[in-house]
BAKOL-779205 format. One record per residue: residue number from 1; chain; y negated, x, z of N, C-alpha, C in turn. Coordinates in nm, 2 decimals, decimal comma. Layout:
+-----+----+--------+--------+--------+--------+--------+--------+--------+--------+--------+
|   i | ch |    n_v |    n_u |    n_w |   ca_v |   ca_u |   ca_w |    c_v |    c_u |    c_w |
+-----+----+--------+--------+--------+--------+--------+--------+--------+--------+--------+
| NUM |  A |      Y |      X |      Z |      Y |      X |      Z |      Y |      X |      Z |
...
+-----+----+--------+--------+--------+--------+--------+--------+--------+--------+--------+
//
This chain:
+-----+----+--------+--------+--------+--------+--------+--------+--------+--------+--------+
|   i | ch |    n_v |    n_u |    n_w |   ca_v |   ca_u |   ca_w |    c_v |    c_u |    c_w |
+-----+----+--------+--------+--------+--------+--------+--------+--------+--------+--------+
|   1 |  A |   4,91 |   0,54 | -11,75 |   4,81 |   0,45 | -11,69 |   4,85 |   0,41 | -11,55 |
|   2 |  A |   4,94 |   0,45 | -11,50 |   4,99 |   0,40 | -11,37 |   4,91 |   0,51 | -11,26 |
|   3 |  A |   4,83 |   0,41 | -11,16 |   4,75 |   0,48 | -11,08 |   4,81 |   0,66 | -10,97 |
|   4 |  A |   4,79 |   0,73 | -10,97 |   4,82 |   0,83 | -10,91 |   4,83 |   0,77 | -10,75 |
|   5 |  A |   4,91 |   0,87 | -10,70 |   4,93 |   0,85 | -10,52 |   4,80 |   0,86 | -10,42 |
|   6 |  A |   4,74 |   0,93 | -10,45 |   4,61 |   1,00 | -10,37 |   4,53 |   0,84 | -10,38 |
|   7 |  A |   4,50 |   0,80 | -10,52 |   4,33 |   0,69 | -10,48 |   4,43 |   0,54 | -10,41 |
|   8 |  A |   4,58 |   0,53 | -10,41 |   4,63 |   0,44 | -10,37 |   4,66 |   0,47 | -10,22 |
|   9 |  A |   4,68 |   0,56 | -10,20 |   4,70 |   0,62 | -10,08 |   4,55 |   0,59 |  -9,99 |
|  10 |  A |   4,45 |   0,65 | -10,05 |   4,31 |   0,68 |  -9,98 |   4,26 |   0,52 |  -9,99 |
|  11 |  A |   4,31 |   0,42 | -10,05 |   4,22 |   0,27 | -10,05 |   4,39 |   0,23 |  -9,93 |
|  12 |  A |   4,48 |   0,26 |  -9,93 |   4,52 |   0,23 |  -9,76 |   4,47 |   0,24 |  -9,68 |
|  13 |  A |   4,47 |   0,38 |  -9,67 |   4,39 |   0,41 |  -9,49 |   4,27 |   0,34 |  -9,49 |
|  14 |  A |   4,17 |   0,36 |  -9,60 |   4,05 |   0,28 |  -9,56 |   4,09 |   0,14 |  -9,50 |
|  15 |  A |   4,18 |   0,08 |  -9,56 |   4,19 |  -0,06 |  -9,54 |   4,22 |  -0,04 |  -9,40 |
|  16 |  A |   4,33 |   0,02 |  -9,36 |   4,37 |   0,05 |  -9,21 |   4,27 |   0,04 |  -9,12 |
|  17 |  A |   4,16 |   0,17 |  -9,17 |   4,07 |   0,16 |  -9,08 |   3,99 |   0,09 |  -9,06 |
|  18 |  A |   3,97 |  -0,01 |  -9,16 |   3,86 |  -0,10 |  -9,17 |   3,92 |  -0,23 |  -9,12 |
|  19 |  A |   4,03 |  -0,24 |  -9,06 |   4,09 |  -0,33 |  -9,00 |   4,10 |  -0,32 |  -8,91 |
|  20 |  A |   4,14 |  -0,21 |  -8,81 |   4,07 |  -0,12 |  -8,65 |   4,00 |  -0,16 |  -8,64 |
|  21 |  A |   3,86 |  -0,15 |  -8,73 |   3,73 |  -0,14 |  -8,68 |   3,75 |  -0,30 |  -8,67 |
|  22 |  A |   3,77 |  -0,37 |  -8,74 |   3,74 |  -0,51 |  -8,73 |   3,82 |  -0,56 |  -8,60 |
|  23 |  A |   3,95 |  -0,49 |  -8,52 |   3,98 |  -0,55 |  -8,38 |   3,94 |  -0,46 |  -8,30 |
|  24 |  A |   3,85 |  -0,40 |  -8,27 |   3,76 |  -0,34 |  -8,20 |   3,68 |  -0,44 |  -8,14 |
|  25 |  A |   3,68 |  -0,44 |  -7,99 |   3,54 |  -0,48 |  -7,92 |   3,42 |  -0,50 |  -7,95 |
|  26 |  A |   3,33 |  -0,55 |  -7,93 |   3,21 |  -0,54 |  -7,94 |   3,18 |  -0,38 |  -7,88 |
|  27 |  A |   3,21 |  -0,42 |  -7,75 |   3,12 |  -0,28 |  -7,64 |   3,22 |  -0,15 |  -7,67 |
|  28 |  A |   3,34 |  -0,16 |  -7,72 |   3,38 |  -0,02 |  -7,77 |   3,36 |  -0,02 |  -7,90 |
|  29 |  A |   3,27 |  -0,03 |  -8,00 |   3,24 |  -0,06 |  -8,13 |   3,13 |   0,02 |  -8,11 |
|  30 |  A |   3,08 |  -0,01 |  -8,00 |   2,85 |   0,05 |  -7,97 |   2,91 |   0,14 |  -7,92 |
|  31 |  A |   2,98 |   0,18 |  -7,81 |   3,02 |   0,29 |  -7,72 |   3,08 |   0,39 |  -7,85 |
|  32 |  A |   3,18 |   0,42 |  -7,92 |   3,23 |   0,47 |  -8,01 |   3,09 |   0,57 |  -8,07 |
|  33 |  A |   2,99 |   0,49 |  -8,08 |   2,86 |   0,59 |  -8,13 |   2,81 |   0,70 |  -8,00 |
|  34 |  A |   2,86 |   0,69 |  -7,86 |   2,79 |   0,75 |  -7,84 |   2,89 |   0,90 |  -7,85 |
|  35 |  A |   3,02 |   0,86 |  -7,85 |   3,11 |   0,95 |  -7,87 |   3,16 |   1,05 |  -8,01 |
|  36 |  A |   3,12 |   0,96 |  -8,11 |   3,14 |   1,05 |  -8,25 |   3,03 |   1,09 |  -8,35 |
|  37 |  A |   3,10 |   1,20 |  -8,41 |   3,05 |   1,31 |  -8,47 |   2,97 |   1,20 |  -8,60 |
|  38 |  A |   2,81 |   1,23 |  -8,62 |   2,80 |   1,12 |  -8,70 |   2,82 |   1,18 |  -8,88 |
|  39 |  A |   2,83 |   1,29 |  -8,87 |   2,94 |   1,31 |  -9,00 |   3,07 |   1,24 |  -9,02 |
|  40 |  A |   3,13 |   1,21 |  -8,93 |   3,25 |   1,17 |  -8,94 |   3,22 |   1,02 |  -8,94 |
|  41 |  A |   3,12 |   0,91 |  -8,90 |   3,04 |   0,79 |  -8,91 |   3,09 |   0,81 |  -9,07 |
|  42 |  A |   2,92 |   0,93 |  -9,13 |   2,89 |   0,89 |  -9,27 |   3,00 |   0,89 |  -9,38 |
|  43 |  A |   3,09 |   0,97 |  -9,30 |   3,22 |   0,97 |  -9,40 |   3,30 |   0,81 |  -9,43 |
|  44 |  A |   3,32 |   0,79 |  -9,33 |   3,42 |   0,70 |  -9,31 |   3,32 |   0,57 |  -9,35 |
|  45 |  A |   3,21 |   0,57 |  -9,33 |   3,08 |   0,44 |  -9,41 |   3,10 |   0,45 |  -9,61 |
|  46 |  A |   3,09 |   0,59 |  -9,62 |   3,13 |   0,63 |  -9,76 |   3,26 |   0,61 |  -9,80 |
|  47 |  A |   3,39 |   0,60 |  -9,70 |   3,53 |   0,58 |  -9,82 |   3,51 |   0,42 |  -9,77 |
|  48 |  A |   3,44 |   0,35 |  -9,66 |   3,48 |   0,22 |  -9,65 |   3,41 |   0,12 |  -9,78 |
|  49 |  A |   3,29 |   0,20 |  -9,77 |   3,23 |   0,15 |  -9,96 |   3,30 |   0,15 | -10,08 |
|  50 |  A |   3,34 |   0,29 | -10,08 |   3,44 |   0,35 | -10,22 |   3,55 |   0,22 | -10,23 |
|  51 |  A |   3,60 |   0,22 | -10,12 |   3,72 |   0,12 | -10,11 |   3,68 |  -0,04 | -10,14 |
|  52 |  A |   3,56 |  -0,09 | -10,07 |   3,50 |  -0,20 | -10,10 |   3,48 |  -0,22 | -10,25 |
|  53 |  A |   3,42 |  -0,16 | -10,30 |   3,37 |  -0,10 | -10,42 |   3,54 |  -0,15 | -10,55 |
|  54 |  A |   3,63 |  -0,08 | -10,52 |   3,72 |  -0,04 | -10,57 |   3,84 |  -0,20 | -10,55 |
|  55 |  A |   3,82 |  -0,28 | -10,44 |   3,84 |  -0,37 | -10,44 |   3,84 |  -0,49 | -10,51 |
|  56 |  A |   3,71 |  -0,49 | -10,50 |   3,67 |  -0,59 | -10,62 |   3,69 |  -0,55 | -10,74 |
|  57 |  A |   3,67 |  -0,45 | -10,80 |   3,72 |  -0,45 | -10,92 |   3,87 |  -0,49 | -10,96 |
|  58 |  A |   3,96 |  -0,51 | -10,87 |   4,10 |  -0,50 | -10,83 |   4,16 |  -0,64 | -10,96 |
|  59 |  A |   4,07 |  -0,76 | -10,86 |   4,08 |  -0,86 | -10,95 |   4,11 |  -0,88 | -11,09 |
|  60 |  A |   3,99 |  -0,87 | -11,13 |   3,94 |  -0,83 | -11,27 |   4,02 |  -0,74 | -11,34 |
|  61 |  A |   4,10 |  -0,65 | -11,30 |   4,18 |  -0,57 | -11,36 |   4,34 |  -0,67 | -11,40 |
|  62 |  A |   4,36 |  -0,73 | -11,29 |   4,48 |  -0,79 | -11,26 |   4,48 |  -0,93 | -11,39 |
|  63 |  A |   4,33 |  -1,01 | -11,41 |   4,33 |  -1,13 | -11,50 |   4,29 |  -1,05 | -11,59 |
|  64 |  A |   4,22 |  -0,96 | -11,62 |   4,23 |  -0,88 | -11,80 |   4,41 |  -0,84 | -11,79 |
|  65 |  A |   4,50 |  -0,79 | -11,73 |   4,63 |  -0,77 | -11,77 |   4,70 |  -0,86 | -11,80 |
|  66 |  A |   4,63 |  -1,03 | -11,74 |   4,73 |  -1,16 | -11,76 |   4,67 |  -1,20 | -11,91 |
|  67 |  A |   4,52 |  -1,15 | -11,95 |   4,49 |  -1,21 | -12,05 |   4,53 |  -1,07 | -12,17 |
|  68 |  A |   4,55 |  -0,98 | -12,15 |   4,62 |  -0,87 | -12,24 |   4,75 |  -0,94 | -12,27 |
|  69 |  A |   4,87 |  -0,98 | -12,19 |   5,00 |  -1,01 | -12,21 |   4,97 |  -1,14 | -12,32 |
|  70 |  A |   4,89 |  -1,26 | -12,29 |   4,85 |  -1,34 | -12,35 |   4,86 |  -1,33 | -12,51 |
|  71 |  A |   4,72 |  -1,21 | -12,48 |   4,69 |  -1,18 | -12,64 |   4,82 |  -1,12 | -12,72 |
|  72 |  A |   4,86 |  -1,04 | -12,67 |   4,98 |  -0,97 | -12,74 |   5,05 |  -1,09 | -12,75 |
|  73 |  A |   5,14 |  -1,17 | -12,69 |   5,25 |  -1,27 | -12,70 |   5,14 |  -1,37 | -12,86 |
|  74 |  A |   5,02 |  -1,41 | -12,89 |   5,00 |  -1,44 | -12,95 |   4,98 |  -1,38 | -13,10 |
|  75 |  A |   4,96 |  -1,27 | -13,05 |   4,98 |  -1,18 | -13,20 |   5,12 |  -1,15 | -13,21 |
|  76 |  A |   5,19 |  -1,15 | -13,15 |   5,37 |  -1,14 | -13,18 |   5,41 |  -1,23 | -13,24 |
|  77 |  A |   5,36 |  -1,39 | -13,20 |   5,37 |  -1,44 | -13,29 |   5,34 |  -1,53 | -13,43 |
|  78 |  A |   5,21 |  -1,49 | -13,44 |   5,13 |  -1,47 | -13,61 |   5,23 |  -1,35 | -13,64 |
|  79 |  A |   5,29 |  -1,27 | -13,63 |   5,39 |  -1,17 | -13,70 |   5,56 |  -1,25 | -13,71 |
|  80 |  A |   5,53 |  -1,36 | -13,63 |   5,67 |  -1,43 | -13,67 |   5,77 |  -1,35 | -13,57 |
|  81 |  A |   5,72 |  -1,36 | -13,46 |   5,84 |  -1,29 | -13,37 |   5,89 |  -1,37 | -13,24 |
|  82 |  A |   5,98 |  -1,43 | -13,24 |   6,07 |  -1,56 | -13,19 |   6,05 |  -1,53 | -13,02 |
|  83 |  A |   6,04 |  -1,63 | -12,98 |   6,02 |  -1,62 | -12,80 |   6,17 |  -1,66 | -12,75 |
|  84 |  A |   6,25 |  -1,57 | -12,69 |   6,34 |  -1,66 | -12,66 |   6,26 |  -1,74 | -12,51 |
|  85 |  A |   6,33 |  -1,84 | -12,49 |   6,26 |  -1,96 | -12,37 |   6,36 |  -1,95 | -12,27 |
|  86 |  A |   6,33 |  -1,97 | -12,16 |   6,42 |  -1,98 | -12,08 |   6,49 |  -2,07 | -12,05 |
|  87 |  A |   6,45 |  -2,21 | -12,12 |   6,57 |  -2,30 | -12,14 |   6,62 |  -2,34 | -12,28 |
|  88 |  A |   6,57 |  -2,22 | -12,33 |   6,70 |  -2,18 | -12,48 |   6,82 |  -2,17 | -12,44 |
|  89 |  A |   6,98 |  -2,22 | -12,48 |   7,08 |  -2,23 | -12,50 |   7,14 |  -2,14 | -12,59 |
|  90 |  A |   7,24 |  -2,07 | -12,52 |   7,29 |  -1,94 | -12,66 |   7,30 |  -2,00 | -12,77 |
|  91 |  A |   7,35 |  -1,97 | -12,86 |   7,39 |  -2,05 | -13,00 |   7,51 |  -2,09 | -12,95 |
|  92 |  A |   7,60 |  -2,17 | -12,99 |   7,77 |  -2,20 | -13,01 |   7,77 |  -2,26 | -12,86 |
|  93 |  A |   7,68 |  -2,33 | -12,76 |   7,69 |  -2,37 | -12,64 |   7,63 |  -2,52 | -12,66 |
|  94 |  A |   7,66 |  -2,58 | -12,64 |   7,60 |  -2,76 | -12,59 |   7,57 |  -2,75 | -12,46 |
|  95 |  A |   7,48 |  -2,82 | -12,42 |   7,38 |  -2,86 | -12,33 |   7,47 |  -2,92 | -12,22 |
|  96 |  A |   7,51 |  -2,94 | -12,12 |   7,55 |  -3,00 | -12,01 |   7,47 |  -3,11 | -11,95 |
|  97 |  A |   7,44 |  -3,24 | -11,93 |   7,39 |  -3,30 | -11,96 |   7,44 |  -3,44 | -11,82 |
+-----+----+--------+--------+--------+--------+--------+--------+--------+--------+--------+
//
């Protein structure tokens, strides 16, 4: 389940470039059209979508994994399976106090 290099790779650059475009000028923003290929436009409109697109889902991926860990730790323990805590004390230690 761990994402491959390519769609994590390809949602960088977009971000890159979509962060260029955003410190870009006004007048070299409009000028830039009269210079480029507009295939190369429709492309880069299309991965800046894909990426937009892909973004927002990002979230939602990230709080269904916090609410996955949740569920599991709660069915661990209805099966009676002990949490150690992190301010659990080994056994045979007293508390410093």
């Amino acid at each position: 389940m761990i994402p491959s290099r390519e769609p994590m790779d390809f949602t960088g650059v977009s971000c890159r470039i979509a962060y260029g475009v955003m410190l870009m000028e006004r007048d070299k923003l409009i000028a830039m059209h009269r210079n480029i290929d507009y295939e190369h436009v429709d492309k880069m409109m299309a991965n800046l979508s894909e990426t937009a697109e892909w973004l927002k889902a990002t979230p939602r991926m990230v709080e269904m994994a916090y609410l996955r860990v949740l569920a599991s730790a709660a069915a661990a323990h209805t099966q009676g399976i002990k949490f150690k805590r992190s301010d659990d004390k080994p056994a045979g230690r007293k508390a410093v106090v």
